[in-house]
C-alpha positions in Angstrom: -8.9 -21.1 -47.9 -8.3 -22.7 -50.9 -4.7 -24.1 -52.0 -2.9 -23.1 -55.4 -4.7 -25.9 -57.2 -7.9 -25.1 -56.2 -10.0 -23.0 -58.4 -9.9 -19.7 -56.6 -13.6 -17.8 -57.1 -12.4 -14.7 -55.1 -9.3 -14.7 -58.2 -12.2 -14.7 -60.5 -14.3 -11.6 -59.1 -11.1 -9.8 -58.9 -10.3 -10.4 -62.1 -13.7 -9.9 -63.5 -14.6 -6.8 -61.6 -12.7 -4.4 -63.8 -14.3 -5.3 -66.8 -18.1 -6.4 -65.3 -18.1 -2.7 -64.2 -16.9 -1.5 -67.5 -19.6 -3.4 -69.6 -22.6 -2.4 -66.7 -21.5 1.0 -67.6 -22.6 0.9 -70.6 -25.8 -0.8 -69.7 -27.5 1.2 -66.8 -28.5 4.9 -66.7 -29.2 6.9 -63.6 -30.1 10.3 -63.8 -33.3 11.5 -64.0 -34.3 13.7 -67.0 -37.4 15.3 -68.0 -40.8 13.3 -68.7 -41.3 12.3 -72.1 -42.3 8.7 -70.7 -44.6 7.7 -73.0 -42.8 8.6 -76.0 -39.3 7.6 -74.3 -40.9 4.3 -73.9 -41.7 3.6 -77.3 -38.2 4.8 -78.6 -37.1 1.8 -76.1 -39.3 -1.0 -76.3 -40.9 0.2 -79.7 -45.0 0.6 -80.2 -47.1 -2.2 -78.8 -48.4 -4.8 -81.2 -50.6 -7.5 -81.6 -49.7 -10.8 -80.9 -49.7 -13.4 -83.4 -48.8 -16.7 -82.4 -45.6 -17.7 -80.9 -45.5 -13.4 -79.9 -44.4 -11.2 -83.0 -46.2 -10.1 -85.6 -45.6 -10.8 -89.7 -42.9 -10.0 -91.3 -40.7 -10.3 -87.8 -38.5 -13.4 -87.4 -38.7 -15.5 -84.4 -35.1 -16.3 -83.4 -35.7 -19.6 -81.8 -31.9 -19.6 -80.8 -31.8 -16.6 -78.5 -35.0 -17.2 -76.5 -36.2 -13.6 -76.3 -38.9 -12.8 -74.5 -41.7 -11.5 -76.8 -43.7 -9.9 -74.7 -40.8 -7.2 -73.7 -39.9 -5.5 -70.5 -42.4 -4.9 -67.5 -44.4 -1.6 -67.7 -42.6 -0.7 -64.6 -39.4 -1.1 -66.0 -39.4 1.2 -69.1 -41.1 3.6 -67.3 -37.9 3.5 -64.9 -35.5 3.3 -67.5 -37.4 6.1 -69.6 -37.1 8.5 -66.8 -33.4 8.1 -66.8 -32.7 7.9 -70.3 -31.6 11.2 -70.8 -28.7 10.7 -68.4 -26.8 8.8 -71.0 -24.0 11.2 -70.6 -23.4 10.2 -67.3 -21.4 7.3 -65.3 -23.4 4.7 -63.7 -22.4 3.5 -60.5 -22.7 -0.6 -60.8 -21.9 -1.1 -57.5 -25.3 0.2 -56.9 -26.9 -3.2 -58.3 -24.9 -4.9 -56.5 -25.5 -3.5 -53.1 -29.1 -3.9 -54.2 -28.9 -7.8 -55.2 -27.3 -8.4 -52.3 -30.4 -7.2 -50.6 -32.6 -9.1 -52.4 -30.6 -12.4 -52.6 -29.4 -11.7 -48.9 -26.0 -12.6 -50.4 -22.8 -11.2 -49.0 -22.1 -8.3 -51.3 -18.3 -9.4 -52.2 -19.8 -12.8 -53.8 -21.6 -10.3 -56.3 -19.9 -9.5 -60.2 -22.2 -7.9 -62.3 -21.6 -7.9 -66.2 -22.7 -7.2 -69.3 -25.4 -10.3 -69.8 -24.8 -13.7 -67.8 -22.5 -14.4 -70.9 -20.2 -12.6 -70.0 -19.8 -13.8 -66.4 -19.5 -16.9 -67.4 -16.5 -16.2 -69.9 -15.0 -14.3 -67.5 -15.4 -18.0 -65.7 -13.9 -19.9 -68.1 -11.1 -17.5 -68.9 -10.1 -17.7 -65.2 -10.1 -21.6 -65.3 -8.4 -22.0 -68.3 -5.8 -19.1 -69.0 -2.7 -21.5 -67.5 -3.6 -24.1 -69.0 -6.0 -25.9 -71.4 -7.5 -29.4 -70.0 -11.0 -30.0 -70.6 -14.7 -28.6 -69.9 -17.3 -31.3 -69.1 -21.2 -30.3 -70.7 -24.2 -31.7 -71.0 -25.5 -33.0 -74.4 -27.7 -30.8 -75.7 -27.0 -28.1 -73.4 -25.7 -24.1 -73.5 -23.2 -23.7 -76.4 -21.5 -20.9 -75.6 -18.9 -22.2 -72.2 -18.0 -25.1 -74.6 -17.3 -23.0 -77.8 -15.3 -20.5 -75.7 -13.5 -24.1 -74.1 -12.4 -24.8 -77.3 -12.0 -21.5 -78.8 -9.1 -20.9 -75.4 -7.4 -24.4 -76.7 -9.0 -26.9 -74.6 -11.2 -29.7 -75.2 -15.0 -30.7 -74.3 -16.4 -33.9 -73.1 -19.9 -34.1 -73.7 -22.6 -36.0 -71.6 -25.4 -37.0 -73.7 -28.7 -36.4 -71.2 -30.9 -38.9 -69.7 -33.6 -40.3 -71.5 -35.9 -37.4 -70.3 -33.6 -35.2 -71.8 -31.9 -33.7 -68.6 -28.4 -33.4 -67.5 -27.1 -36.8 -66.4 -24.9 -36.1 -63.2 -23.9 -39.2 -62.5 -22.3 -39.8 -66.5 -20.7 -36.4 -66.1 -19.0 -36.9 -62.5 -17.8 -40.0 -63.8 -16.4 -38.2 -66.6 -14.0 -36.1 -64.5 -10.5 -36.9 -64.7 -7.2 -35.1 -63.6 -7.6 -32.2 -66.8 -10.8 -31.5 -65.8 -10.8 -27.6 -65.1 -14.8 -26.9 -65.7 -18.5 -28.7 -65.4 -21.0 -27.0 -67.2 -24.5 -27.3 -65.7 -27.3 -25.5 -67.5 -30.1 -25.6 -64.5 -33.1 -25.2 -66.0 -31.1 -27.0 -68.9 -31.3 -25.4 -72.3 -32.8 -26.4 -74.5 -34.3 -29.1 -73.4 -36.1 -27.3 -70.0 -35.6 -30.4 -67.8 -34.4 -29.1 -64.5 -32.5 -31.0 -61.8 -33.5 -32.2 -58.2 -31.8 -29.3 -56.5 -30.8 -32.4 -53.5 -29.2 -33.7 -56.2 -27.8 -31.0 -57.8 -25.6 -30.2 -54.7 -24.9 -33.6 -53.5 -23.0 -33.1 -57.4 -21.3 -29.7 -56.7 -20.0 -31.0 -53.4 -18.7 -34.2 -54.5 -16.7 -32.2 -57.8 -13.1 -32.0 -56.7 -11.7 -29.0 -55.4 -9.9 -27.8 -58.7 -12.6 -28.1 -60.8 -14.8 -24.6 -61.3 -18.5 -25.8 -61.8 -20.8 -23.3 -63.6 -24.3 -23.3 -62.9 -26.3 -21.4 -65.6 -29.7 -20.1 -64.4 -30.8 -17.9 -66.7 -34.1 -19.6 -66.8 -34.7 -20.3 -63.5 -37.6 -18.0 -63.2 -39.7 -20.1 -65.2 -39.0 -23.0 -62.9 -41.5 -22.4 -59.9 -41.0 -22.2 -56.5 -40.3 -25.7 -56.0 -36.8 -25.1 -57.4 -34.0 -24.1 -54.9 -31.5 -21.4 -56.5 -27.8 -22.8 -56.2 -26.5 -19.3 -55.0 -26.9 -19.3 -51.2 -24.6 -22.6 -51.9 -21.4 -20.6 -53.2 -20.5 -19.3 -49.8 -19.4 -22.9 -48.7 -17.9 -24.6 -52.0 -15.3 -22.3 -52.7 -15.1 -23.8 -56.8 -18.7 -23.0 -57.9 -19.8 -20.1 -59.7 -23.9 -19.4 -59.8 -24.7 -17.3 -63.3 -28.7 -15.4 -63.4 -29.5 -12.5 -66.1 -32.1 -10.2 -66.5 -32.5 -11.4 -70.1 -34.8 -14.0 -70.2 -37.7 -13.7 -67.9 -37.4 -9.8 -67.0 -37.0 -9.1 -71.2 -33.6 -7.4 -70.6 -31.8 -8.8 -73.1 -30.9 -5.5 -74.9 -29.8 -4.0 -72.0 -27.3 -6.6 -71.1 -27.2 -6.7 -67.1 -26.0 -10.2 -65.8 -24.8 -11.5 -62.6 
């Protein structure tokens, strides 16, 4: 059990669940209605086109910032949201997805907040590590904007770690960087946007060596496209009490418009 100076994760789920549930609500539908697939799909998704290059066809933009997928969401996936689609007048149930990611990550269900997007799980994050106070949130340099920007928006300050000269996240520089108004340590695993990823030994010799008040963040959003070598930090977070594992259905699953994170 954690003291009061310890970041308290099971504070932060508490907190969070009120609001995760509220934004899921708007994101997931679940009653069946009748089957207009095909057309249902295209009203989602939007007709099938060529593609040209980096994945969308003249005169679309690519926004290089967001990393969308361009290739959309699975065939199985529309078709599943398409036959619930005209259920939109009723209530989800979020706890539904997460009795069903605890299945598939064979996690203990109350280590599960879902949310609208991954973003908003980790502002939830940094809200709950910095709403008494406002020390500092350690990042890597380039990395993930957004847990910085909201550091700073909240009144605190960021330290940033410039990475190695392969461009990934220096642990070492950024556990040397800690210091007594350390509240957060931001690690974007695969990093973005530079795609290195970390040794995942490494990784959690790192998260277990962070002092107790400190919340690290670990951002895998990406870490689909980072092969079965990589070992997800999750299983991890039922031992360190002060780390907080972030995944989305954004990236790989090309969910972003639905906005389901966890």
């Amino acid at each position: 059990m954690a003291d009061e100076k310890k970041i308290n994760r099971r504070r932060f789920l508490k907190r969070g669940a009120a609001l995760g549930g509220a934004a899921l609500g708007g994101s997931v539908l679940t009653l069946s209605g009748p089957a207009m697939w095909k057309a249902a799909a295209e009203m989602i998704n939007g007709p099938r086109v060529p593609i040209n290059g980096v994945g969308v066809d003249d005169p679309m933009v690519v926004q290089l910032s967001l990393n969308e997928n361009p290739f959309g969401a699975s065939r199985h996936v529309i078709e599943a949201v398409s036959r619930r689609m005209f259920g939109m007048n009723r209530y989800p149930f979020h706890n539904r997805l997460e009795e069903a990611l605890s299945e598939h990550l064979r996690m203990p269900e109350n280590y599960i907040l879902t949310g609208g997007g991954s973003t908003e799980i980790l502002n939830l994050a940094v809200l709950s590590a910095l709403y008494e106070n406002d020390g500092n949130t350690i990042t890597g340099q380039p990395s993930y904007y957004d847990i910085p920007s909201r550091t700073a928006r909240l009144g605190g300050t960021v330290k940033r770690i410039p990475t190695n000269k392969d461009w990934g996240l220096n642990l070492d520089a950024m556990k040397a960087a800690i210091d007594e108004n350390t509240r957060i340590i931001n690690i974007c695993n695969p990093n973005n946007p530079t795609g290195q990823i970390l040794d995942p030994d490494a990784l959690e010799r790192f998260i277990r060596d962070v002092p107790e008040q400190v919340l690290v963040l670990v951002d895998e959003a990406y870490i689909e496209f980072a092969g079965e070598s990589y070992r997800s930090m999750i299983p991890l977070t039922t031992q360190v009490e002060n780390l907080v594992v972030a995944r989305t259905f954004s990236k790989a699953y090309g969910l972003a418009g639905v906005r389901v994170g966890y």
